[in-house]
C-alpha positions in Angstrom: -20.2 144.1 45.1 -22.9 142.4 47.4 -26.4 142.8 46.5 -29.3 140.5 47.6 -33.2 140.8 49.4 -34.4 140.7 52.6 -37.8 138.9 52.8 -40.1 137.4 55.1 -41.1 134.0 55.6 -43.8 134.1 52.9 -40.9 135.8 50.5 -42.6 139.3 50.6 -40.2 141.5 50.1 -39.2 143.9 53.1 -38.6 147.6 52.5 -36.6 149.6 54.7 -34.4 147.3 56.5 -30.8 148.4 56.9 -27.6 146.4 55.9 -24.5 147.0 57.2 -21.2 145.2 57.3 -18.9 144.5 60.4 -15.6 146.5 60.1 -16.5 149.0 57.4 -18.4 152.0 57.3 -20.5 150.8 54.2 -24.5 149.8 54.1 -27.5 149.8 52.2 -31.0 150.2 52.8 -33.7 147.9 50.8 -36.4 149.6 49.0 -39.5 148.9 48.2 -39.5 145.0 46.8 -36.8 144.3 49.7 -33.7 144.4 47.1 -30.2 145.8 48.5 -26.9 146.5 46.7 -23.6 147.1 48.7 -20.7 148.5 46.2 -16.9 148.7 46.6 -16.1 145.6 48.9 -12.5 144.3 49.2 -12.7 140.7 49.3 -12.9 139.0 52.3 -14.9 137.6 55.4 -17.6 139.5 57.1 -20.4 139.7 59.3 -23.8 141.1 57.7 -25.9 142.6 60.2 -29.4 143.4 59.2 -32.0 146.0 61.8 -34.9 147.4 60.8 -38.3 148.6 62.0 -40.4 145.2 62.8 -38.2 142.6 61.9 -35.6 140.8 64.7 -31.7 141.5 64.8 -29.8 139.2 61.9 -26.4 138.3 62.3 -25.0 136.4 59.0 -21.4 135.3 58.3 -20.2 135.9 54.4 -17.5 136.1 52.4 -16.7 138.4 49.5 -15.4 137.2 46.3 -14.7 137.6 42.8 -18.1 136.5 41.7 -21.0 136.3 44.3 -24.3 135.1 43.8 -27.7 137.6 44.8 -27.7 137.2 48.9 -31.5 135.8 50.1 -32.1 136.8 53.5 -35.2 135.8 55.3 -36.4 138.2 58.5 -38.2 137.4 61.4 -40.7 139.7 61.6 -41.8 141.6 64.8 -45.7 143.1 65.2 -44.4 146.4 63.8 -44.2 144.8 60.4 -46.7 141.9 60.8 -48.8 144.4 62.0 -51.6 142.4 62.1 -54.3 144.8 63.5 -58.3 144.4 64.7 -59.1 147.8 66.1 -60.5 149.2 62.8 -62.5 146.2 61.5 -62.9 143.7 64.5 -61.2 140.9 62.9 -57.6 140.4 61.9 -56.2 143.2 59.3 -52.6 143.7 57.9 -52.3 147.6 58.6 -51.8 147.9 55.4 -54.7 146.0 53.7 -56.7 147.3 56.5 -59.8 150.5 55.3 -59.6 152.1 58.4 -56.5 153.7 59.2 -54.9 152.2 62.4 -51.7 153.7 64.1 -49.6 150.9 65.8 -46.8 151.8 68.7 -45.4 148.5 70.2 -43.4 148.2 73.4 -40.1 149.6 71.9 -41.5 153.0 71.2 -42.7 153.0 75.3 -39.3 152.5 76.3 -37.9 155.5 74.6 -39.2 157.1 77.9 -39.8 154.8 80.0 -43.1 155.8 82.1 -44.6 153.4 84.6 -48.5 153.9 83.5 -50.3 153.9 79.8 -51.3 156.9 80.6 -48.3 159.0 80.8 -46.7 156.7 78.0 -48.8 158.4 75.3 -47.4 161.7 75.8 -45.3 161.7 72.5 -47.9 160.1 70.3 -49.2 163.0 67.4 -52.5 163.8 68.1 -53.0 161.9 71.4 -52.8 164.5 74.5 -52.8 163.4 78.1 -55.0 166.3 80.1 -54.3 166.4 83.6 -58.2 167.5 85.0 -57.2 168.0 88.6 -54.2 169.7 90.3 -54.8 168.7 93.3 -55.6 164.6 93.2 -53.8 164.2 89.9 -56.6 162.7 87.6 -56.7 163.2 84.2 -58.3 161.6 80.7 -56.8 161.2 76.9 -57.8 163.9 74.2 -57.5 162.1 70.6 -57.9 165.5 67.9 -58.6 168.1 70.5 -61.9 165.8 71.5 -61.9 165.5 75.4 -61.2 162.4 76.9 -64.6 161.2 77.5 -65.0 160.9 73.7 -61.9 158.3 73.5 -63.0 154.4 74.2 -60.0 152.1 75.8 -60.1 149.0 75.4 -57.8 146.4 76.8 -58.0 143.2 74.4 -60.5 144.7 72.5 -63.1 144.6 75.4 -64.5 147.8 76.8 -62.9 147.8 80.3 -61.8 151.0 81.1 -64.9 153.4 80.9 -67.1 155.5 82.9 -65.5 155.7 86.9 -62.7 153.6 85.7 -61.1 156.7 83.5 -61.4 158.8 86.3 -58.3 156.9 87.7 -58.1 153.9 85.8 -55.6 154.8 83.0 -53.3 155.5 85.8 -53.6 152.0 86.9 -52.6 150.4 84.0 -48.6 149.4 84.2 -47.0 149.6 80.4 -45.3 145.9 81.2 -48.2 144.5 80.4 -48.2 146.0 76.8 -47.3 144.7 73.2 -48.3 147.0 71.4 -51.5 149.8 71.5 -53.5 150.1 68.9 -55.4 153.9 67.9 -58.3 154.5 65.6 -58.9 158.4 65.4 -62.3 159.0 64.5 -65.9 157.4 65.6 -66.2 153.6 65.7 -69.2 153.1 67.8 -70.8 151.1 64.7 -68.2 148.4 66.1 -67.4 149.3 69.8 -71.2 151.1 71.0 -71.6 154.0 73.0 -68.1 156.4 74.1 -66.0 155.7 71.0 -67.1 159.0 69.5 -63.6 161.0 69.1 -61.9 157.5 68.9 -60.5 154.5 70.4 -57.1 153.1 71.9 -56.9 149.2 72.1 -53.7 148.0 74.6 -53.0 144.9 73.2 -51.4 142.6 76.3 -49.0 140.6 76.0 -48.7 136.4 74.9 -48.3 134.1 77.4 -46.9 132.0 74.8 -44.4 134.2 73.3 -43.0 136.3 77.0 -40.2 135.8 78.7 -39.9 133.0 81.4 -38.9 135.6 83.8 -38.7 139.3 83.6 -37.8 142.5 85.6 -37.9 146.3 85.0 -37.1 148.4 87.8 -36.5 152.0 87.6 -36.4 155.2 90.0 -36.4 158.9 89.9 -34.5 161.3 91.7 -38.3 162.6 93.2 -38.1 159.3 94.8 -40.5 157.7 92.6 -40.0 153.8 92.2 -41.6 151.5 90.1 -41.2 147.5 90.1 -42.3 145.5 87.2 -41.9 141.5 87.8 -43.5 138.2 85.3 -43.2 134.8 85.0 -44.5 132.7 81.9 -44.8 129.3 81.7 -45.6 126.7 78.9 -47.1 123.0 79.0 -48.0 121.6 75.6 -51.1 123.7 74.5 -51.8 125.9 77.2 -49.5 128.7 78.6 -49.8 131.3 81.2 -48.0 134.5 82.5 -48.1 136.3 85.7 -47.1 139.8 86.1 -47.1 142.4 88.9 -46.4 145.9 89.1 -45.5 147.8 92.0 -45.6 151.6 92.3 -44.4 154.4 95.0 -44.3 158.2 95.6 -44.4 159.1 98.9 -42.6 162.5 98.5 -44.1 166.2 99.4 -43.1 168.7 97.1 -44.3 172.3 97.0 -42.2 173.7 93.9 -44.4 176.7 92.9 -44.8 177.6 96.9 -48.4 177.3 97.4 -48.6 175.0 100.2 -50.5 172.5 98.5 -48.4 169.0 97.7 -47.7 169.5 93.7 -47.9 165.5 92.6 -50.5 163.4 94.8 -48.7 160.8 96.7 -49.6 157.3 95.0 -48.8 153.6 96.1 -50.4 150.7 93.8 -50.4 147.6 93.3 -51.8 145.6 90.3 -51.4 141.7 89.3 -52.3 140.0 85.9 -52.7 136.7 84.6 -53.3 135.5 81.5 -54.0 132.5 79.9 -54.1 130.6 76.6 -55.2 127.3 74.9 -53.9 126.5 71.9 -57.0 124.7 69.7 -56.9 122.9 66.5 -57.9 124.8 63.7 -56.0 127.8 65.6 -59.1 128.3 67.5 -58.7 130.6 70.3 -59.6 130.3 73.7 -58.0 132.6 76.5 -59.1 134.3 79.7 -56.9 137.4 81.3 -57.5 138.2 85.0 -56.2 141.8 86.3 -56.8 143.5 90.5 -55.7 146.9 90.7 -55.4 148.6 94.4 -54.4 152.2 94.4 -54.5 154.8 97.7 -53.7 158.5 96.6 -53.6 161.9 98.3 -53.2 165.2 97.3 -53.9 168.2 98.9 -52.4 170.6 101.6 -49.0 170.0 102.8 -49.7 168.9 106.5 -52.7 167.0 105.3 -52.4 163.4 105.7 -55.2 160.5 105.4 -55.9 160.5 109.2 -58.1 163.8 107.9 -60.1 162.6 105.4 -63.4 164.1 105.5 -62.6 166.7 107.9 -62.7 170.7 107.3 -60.1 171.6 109.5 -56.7 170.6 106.8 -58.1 170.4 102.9 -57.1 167.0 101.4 -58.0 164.7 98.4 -58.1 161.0 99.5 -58.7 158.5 97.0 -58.9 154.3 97.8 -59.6 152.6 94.7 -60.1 148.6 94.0 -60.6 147.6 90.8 -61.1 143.9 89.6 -61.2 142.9 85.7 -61.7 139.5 83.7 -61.3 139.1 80.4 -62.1 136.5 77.6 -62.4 134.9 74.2 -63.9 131.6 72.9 -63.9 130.4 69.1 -66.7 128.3 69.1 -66.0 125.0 67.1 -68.0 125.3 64.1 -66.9 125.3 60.8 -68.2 129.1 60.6 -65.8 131.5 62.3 -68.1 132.4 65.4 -66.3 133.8 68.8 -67.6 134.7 71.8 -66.1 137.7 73.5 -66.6 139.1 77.4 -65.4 141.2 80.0 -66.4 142.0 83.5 -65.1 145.1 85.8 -65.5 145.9 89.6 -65.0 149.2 90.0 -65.4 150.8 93.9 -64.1 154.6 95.0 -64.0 155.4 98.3 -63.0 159.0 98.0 -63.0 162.7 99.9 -62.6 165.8 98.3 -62.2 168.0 100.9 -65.2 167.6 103.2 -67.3 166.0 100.2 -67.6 162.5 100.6 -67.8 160.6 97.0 -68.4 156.8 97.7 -69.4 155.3 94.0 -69.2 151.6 92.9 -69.4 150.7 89.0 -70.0 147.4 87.7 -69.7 146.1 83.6 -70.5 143.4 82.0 -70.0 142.9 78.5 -70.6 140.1 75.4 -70.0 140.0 72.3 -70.8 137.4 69.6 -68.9 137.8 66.1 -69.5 136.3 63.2 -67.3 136.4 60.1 -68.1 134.9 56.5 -66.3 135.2 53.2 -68.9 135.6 51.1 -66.8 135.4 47.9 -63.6 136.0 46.8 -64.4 139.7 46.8 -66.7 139.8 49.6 -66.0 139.8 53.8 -68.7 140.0 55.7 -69.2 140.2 59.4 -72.1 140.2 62.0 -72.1 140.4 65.6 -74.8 141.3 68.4 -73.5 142.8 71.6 -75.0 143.3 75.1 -73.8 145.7 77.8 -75.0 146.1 81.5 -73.7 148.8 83.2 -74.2 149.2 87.2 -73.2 152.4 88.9 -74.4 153.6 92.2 -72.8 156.9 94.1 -73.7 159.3 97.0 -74.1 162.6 94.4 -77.6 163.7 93.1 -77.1 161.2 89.8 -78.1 158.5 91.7 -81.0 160.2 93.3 -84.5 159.6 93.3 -86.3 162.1 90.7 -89.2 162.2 92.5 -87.0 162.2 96.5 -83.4 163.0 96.3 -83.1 161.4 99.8 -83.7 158.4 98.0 -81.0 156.4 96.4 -81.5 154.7 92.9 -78.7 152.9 91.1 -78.1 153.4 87.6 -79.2 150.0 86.1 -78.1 150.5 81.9 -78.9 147.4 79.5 -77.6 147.9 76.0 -78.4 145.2 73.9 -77.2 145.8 69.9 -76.6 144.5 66.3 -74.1 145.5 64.1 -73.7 144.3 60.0 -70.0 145.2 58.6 -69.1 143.8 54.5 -65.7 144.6 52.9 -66.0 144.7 49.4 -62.7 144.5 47.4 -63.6 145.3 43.7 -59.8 144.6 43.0 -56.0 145.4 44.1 -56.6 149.0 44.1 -60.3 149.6 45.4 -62.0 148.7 48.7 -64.8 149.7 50.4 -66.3 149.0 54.2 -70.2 150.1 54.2 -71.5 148.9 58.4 -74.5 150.0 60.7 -75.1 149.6 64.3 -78.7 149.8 66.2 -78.3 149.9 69.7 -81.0 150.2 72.3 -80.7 152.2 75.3 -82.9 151.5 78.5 -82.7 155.0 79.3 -82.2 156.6 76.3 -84.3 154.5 73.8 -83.1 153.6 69.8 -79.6 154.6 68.4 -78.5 154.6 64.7 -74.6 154.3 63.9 -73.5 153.9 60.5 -70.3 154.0 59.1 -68.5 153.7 55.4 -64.9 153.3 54.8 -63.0 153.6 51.3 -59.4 152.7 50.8 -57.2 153.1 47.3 -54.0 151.6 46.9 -52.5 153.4 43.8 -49.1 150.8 45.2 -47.7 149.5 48.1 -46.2 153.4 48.8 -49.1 155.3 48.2 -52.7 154.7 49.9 -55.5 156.9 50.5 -58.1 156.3 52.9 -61.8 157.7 53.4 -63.8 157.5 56.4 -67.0 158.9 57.4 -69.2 157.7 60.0 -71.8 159.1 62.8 -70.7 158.4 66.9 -73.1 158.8 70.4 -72.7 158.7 73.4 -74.5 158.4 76.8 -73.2 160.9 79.3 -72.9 159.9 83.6 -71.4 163.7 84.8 -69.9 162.3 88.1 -67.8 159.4 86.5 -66.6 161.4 83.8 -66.1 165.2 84.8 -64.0 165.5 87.6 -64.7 168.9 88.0 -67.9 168.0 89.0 -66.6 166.8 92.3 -63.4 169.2 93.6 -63.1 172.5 93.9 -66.3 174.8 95.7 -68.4 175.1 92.8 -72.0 173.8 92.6 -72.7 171.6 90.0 -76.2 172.3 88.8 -77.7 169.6 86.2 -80.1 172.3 83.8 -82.4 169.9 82.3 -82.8 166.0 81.5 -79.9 165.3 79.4 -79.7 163.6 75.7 -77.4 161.3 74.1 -74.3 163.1 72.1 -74.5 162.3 68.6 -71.3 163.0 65.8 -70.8 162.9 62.5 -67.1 162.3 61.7 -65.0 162.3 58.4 -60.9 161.8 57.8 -59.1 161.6 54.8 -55.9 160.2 54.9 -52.8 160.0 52.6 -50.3 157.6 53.0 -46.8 157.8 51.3 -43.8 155.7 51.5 -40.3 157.0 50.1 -36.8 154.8 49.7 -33.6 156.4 47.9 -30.1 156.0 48.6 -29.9 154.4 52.2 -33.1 156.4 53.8 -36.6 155.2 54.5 -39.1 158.1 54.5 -42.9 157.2 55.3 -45.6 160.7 55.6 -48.8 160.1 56.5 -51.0 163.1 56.6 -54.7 163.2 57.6 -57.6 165.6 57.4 -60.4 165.2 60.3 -63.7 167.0 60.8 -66.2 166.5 63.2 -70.1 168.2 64.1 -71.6 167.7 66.7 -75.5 168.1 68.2 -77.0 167.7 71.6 -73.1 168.0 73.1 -73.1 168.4 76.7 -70.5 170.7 77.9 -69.4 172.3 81.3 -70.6 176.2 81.5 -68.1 177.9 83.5 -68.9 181.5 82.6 -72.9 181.6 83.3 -72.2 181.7 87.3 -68.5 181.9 88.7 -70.3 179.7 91.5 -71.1 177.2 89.5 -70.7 174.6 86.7 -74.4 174.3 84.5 -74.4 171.0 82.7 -76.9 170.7 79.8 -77.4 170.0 76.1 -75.6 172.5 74.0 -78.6 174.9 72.3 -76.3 174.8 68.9 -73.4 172.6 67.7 -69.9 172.3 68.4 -67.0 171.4 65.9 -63.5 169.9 65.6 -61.3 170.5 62.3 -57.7 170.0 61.4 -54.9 168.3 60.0 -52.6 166.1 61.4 -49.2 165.0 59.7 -46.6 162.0 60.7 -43.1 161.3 59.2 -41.4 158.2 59.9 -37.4 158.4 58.6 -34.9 156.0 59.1 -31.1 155.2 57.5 -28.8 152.9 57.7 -26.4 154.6 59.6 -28.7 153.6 62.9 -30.6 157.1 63.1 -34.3 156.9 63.2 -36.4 159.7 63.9 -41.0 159.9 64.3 -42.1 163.2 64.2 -45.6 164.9 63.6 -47.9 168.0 64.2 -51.7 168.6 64.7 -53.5 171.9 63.9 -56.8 172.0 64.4 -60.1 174.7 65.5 -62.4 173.3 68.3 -65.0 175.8 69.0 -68.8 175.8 70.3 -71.3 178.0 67.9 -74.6 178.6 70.7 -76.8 181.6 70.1 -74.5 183.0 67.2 -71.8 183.4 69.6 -68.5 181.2 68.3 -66.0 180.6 71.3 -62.9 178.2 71.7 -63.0 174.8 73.8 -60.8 175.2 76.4 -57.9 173.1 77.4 -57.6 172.4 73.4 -54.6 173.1 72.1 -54.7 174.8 68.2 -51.3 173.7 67.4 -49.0 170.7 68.6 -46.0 168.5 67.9 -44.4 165.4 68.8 -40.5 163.8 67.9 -39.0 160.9 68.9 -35.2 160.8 67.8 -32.9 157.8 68.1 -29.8 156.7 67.0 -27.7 153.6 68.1 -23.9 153.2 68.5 -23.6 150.0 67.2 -19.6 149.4 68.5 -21.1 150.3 71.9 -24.4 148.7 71.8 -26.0 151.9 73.2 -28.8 153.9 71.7 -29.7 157.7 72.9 -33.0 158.8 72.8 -34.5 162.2 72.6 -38.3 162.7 73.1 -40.6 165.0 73.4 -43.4 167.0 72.9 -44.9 171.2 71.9 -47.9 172.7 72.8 -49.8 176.2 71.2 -51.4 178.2 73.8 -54.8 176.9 74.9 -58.0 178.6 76.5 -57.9 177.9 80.2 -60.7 178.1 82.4 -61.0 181.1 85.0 -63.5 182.6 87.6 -64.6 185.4 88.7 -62.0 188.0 89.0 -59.1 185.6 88.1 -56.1 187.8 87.3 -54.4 184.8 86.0 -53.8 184.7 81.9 -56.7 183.4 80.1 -54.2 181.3 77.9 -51.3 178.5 78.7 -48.3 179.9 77.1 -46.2 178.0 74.4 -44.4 175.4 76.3 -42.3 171.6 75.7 -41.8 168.4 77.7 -38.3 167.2 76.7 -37.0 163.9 77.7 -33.6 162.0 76.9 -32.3 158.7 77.5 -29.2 156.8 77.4 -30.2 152.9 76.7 -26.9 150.1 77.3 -27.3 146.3 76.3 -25.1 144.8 78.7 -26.1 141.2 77.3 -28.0 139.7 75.4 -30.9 139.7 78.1 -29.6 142.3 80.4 -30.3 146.4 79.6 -29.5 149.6 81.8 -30.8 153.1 81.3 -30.9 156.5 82.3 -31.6 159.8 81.6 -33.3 162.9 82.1 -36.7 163.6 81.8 -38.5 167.1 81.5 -34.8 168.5 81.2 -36.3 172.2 80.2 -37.9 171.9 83.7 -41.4 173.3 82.5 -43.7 174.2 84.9 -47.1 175.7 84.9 -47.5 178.7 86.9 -50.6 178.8 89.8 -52.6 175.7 89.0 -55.0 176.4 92.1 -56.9 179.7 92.5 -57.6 180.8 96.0 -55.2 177.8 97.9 -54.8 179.7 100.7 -58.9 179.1 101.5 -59.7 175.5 99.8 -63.1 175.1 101.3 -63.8 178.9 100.4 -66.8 179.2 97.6 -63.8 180.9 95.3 -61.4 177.6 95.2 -60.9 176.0 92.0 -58.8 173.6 90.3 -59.8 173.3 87.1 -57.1 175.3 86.1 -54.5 172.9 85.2 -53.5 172.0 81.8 -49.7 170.2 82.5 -48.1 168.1 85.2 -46.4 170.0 87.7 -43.7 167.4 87.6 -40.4 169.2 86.8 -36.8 168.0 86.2 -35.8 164.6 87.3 -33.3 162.0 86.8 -33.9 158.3 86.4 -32.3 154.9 86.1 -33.3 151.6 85.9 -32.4 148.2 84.8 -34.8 145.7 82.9 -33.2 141.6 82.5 -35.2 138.5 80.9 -35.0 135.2 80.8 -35.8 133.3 77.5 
């Protein structure tokens, strides 16, 4: 008999970490205090092999005997299990300690299907729903809970970067190589994060100069002749390290699947570089500064359009040139207090045609942010911060008009200066509670109030239960944010002088943690409900000819229930699985109707299990979606709802080496397909066109292979 722990470096016991022996079938899993037991050994020499969730591959040599002493095995951990978060509380937070819940996916999960933007990476994740917006040019935003995308704040680093014009086509420009590990918060945080982080937030978390690879490649294609090239290079001298990374994308392919001669995935090339830098500080004081250029050209439209006709009416077309320029940074300051100063800067310039519609728009962000954070007692974490925002954004549409001449241009100069107060009280072991408020100042929009109370009880380690309730706002700019504001015939019509969003939010969440036999089962289920007032949505109904933006005369709410299950054994199986249900509906003049493009009902999975002998794991992923309201015009004999449909995805993953990996699969293998995207495409610059049809990618069946190979 073996039996032994597996701990970390502080001797905290691991949970769930499988134990398996070379040349037998036999294995344990450890439960909860890290503690395994292995039964029915015949003496001899083995290897022990130890895998789990968050901690890094151990190989340890034993022999069996007559009388063995308890086995002590200490695990590197990974950032699954460190898990040290800052998305929910703006300062460093074991997941598990942490009051706000905070749902961590590192790089390993984005590999299970391999995609070569964030954006289409976060198709399997419960709850998060990539919504294509246009059919023609390919844009699209992030629903977090049936909450459109506008409502869900992106952060890179923690810093707001990718917000108004930049999620028009900026989630598409960010490469998953540069990723360690993404960070979601469902629910409002603008008492931390300001204005936009109203349905929630996602915070990519880039990678460490100091811990990549010296070198690194992934390369991969598609048999739609899609290629994508992802290159770094790190290097290290005493205290400061760097790394370098490019990414490289091309689709250059026409397809017309569905027959309707318009090109069904917008040709893309883009190029982005990154670099990042690090000091490392006495004190661990932290001082680093990323850099990031994006340059994207994409097209979409009719099939014999080409860019050699942008603007024109004679072939319709949707040209896109987009150059984007980002800097981010932190600075501890070196004080005794813990005091960092945080800031970001983004260029942001379109130069775009929709049709005959010109769209030129440049938006430019700057950001800083001072924290503050003081142990007030044993019992008592308190932080303080002030922020200021300045947001530039000038276009050719009527939101940059003159009020008094629209002739007359007038950039959109935005200063929001705020103050935030946060304290953590933790009465003991079991009991925590976050109580934090937020006063921002709009120049446009004048005072905004955000509070925001979190309570967290920890009856052990396998069961925790988490309340959070807090208010969100958010100040609207149409033509950065609604794409349907721009393509398609319809006239977008601006009712009256529009007010700040305001939410209130609550979630309730249940954490528990299972170990028996050789199985790891972790359920996390959460309740969400959110009201809104002064909500601005797009009326589509009121005139088939147009799209009326204004306050909504009413409120509108989202409510559901979301559940996750995490299982693993030691047999090398490990599946994530979840479901959201959830009502979104709009309650104006006693009238109740459904949001469209929100789907009541959807599901998620990601299967794996690994072949140990051949050092190969498959991969199954995917995703189901309820039927949804669509949007339609006048005398649109198309269905008013998406049917019931599934993106399915499976991969084959071989470690050739130590450093070298090879895989291939199969992705969308059911080859789903949404029927007549476009309305009217045989007349795009007719009044009647539309494309705000869409709800999926038209992107069908397709192989792909690729290769990825680091140097240490």
């Amino acid at each position: 008999m073996l039996e032994g722990y597996v701990k970390d470096k502080t001797q905290k016991g691991l949970a769930g970490i499988t134990i398996r022996l070379d040349k037998t079938s036999l294995g344990a899993v450890t439960d909860s205090v890290g503690f395994f037991k292995i039964s029915n050994i015949s003496n001899g020499d083995y290897t022990l092999f130890v895998n789990g969730i968050g901690v890094e591959p151990l190989a340890r040599k034993i022999t069996i005997t007559e009388q063995n002493s308890t086995l002590e095995l200490i695990a590197t951990l990974t950032d699954e299990l460190e898990s040290i978060v800052v998305s929910g509380t703006l300062k460093e937070t074991e997941i598990s300690k942490s009051p706000i819940l905070v749902e961590v996916y590192n790089d390993r999960f984005l590999q299970k299907n391999p995609a070569p933007t964030f954006f289409d990476a976060l198709q399997n994740v419960n709850g998060i729903r990539p919504q294509i917006a246009c059919s023609v040019c390919g844009t699209g935003g992030i629903q977090i809970n049936g909450m459109e995308s506008p409502y869900t704040m992106v952060l890179i680093d923690g810093m707001p970067i990718v917000s108004g014009l930049g999620t028009v086509y900026g989630l598409s420009g960010i490469p998953t190589s540069l990723i360690k590990r993404i960070e979601i918060v469902k629910g409002p945080a603008s008492t931390l994060y300001g204005s936009e982080a109203v349905g929630g937030l996602i915070n990519i978390i880039t990678k460490s100069p100091k811990q990549a690879d010296k070198i690194a490649f992934d390369v991969f294609g598609t048999s739609h002749l899609e290629s994508n090239i992802d290159g770094s290079f790190s290097k290290k001298w005493n205290k400061i390290s760097t790394m370098l990374s490019g990414n490289f994308y091309h689709f250059n392919n026409k397809r017309d699947v569905n027959q309707d001669n318009f090109i069904d995935i917008p040709l893309q090339q883009r190029f982005s570089v990154f670099n990042k830098w690090k000091v490392e500080r006495i004190d661990e004081k932290v001082s680093s500064l990323a850099l990031r250029y994006i340059q994207e050209n994409r097209m979409g439209g009719v099939l014999d359009f080409n860019n050699s006709l942008r603007g024109s009416d004679q072939i319709y077309g949707e040209s896109i040139y987009t150059k984007r320029f980002e800097a981010i940074g932190q600075y501890d300051l070196p004080t005794k207090e813990k005091i960092s100063l945080m800031y970001s800067f983004n260029s942001h310039n379109q130069d775009s045609f929709y049709g005959n519609t010109p769209y030129m728009s440049t938006q430019r962000i700057a950001f800083g942010q001072i924290l503050w954070n003081k142990p007030l007692s044993k019992k008592n974490d308190f932080l303080a911060g002030t922020a200021f925002r300045y947001t530039f954004y000038d276009d050719n549409s009527p939101a940059t008009a003159s009020p008094n001449n629209i002739d007359t241009n007038q950039p959109s100069k935005i200063y929001l200066p705020g103050v935030f107060v946060q304290n953590e009280t933790k009465f003991n072991d079991k009991h925590s509670l976050l109580v934090a408020t937020r006063y921002d100042y709009n120049s446009a929009h004048g005072s905004v109030v955000t509070p925001r109370l979190a309570y967290k009880f920890t009856a052990n380690e396998d069961n925790i239960v988490r309340l959070n309730i807090g208010k969100g706002f958010r100040v609207v700019n149409l033509f950065t944010e609604d794409h349907a504001a721009l393509t398609g015939a319809r006239q977008v019509v601006i009712a009256n002088n529009l007010r700040p969003e305001e939410s209130w939010n609550a979630n309730l969440s249940y954490q528990k943690t299972m170990v028996w036999s050789k199985n790891v089962l972790t359920l996390e289920g959460n309740g969400f409900y959110t009201h809104f007032i002064n909500r601005i949505l797009p009326d589509y109904n009121t005139d088939q000819n147009q799209i009326i933006y204004d306050n909504l005369d009413g409120f509108s709410t989202v409510r559901g229930f979301s559940l996750n299950a995490d299982w693993m054994n030691d047999k090398g199986f490990k599946l994530n699985t979840g479901f959201t249900t959830m009502q979104s509906f709009i309650q104006e003049n006693d009238q109740r109707t459904n949001q469209v493009l929100v789907s009541p009902f959807s599901a998620t999975f990601n299967a794996s299990y690994t072949f140990a002998t051949l050092r190969t794991t498959i991969d199954w992923t995917g995703n189901l979606y309820s039927p949804m309201p669509l949007v339609l015009v006048e005398n649109d004999p198309r269905p008013s709802k998406s049917p019931w449909y599934s993106i399915q995805n499976i991969q084959l993953t071989t470690t050739l080496a130590h450093n070298i990996q090879i895989y291939g699969g199969v992705k969308n293998f059911l080859n789903f397909i949404p029927e007549n995207p476009l309305f009217n495409p045989s007349q795009p610059f007719s009044e009647t066109f539309d494309t705000a049809y869409g709800f999926a990618s038209m992107q069908g069946i397709r192989g792909f292979l690729g290769v990825r190979w680091h140097l240490d």
